[in-house]
C-alpha positions in Angstrom: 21.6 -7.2 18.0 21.1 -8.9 14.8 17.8 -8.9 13.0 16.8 -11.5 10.4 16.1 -10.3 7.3 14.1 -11.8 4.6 16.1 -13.4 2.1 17.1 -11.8 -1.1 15.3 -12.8 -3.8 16.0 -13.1 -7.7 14.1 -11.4 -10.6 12.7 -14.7 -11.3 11.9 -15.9 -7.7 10.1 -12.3 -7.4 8.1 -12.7 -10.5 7.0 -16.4 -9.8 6.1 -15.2 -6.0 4.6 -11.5 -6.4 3.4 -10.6 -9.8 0.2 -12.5 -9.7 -0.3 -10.7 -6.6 -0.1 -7.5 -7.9 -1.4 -7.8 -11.7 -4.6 -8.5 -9.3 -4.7 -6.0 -7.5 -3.9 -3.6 -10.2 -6.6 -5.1 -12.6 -8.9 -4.4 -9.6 -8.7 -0.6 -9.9 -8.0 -0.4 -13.5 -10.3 -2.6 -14.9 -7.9 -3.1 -18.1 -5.5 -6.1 -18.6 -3.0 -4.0 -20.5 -2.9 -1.1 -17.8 -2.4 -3.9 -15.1 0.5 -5.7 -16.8 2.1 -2.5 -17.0 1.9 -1.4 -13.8 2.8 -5.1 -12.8 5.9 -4.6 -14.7 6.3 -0.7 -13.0 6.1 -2.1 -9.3 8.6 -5.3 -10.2 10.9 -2.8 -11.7 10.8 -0.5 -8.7 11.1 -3.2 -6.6 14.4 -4.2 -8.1 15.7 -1.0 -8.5 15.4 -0.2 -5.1 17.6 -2.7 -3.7 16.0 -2.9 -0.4 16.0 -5.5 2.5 13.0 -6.5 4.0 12.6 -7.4 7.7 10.4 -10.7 6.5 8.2 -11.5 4.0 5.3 -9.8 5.5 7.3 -6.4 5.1 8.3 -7.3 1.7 4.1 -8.1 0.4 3.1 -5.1 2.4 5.8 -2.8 0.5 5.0 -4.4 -3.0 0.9 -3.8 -2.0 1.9 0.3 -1.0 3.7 0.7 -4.0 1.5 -1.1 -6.0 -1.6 1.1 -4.9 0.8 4.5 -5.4 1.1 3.3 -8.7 -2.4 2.9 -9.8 -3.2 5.8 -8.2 -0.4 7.6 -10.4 -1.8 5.9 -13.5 -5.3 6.7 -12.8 -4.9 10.7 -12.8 -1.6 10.5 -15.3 -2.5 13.0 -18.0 -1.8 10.2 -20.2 -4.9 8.0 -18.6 -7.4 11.8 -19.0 -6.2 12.1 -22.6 -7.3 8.5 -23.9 -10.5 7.0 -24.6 -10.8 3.2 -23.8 -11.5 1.1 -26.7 -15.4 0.5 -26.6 -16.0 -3.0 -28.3 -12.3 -4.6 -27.2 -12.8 -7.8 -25.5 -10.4 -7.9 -22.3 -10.0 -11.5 -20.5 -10.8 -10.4 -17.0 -9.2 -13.2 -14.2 -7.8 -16.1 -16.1 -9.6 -18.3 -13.9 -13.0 -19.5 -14.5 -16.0 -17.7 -13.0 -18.4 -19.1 -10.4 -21.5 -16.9 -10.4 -19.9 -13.8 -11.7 -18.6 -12.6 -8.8 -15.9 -11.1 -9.6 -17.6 -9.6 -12.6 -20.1 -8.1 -9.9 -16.5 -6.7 -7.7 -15.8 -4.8 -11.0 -19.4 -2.6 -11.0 -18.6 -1.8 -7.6 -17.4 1.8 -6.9 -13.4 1.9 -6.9 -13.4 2.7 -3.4 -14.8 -1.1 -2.4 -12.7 -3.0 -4.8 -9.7 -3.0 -3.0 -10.3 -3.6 0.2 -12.6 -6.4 -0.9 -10.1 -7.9 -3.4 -7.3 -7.7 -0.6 -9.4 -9.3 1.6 -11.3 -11.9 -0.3 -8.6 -13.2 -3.0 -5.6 -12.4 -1.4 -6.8 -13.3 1.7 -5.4 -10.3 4.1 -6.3 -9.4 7.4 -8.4 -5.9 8.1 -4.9 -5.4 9.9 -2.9 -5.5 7.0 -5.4 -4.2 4.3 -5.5 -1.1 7.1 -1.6 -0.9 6.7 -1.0 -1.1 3.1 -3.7 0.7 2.3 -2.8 3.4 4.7 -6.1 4.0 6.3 -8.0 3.3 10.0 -8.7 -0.4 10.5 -12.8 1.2 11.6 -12.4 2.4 7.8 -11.6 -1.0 5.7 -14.7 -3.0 8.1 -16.9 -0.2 7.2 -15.6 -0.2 3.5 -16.0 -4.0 3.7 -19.3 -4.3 4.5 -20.4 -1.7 2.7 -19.1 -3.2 -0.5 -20.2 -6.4 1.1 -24.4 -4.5 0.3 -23.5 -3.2 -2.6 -22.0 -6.7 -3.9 -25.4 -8.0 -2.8 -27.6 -5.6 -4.2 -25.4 -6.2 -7.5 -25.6 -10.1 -7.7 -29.2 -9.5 -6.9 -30.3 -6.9 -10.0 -28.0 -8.8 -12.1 -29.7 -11.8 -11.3 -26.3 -13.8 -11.1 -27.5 -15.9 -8.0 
C-alpha cells in the first residue's frame, strides 16, 4: 500500500514557506530578533540535514513547530544564553508588521509559559489539537493555558492602558 508523501521541497521553497513561521515563534520565547534568526536558521538547517519525508504538509509544520520549540528550549538554558547579559538600551524591531493596540507588545509581558500557546493559536492560527501535539502536552492543558493567558492579556492591555 502506497502512501502519499508530501512533496520534497527545495531550500528556497522551505525558506519562502516556513521561516516566517518559525522566526515567530522563536521571537515569541526569546524576545530577541538576533536569537530568533539564529535559531530560524538552526531549525532550517536541521530540517535539511535531516533529509526526511513527511506524510503531508501537516506532518512537515508540526515537525518544524517540535523542533523549533526543542531549540528554544536549548537556547534558553545553553550556558552560552546564562553567561551573557542582554544589551540594556538596544533597540530590537519586534514583528515587522505594524501594531494595532499593542497587542503583541502586551503577548511579550506575558509569562513564557502563555506565549506560545497564544502565538500558535492566534497568529499562526492552529487548532488546540495541534498546538496540544507540537507542543507535546494535554489538549485540557493548552485551553487552560489559553485562557489563562487570555486574563492575563486582559489585565495587561488594561494597566497599560493600551485599549
Amino acid at each position: 500500500m502506497s502512501r502519499n508523501k508530501a512533496k520534497e521541497l527545495t531550500p528556497d521553497e522551505l525558506v519562502e514557506m516556513y521561516s516566517a513561521m518559525i522566526y515567530r515563534l522563536a521571537y515569541t520565547r526569546l524576545q530577541s530578533v538576533h536569537d530568533a534568526e539564529d535559531i530560524t536558521q538552526e531549525v532550517l538547517l536541521k530540517y535539511i540535514r535531516a533529509g526526511k519525508s513527511f506524510n503531508d504538509e501537516e506532518h512537515r509544520k508540526m515537525w518544524l513547530i517540535r523542533v523549533t520549540v526543542n531549540a528554544v528550549k536549548s537556547w534558553a538554558v545553553s550556558a552560552w544564553k546564562r553567561h551573557t547579559v542582554p544589551l540594556e538600551y538596544a533597540d530590537e524591531v519586534s514583528y515587522t508588521e505594524k501594531e494595532v493596540n499593542g497587542i503583541k507588545e502586551a503577548v511579550k509581558l506575558l509569562p513564557e509559559k502563555y506565549r506560545i500557546p497564544i502565538h500558535l493559536f492566534y497568529y499562526e492560527g492552529f487548532s488546540v489539537k495541534d498546538i496540544a501535539k507540537a507542543l507535546s502536552m494535554a489538549e485540557g492543558t493548552v485551553k487552560s493555558l489559553l485562557s489563562r493567558g487570555r486574563e492575563k492579556l486582559k489585565s495587561i492591555l488594561k494597566e497599560e492602558t493600551y485599549v
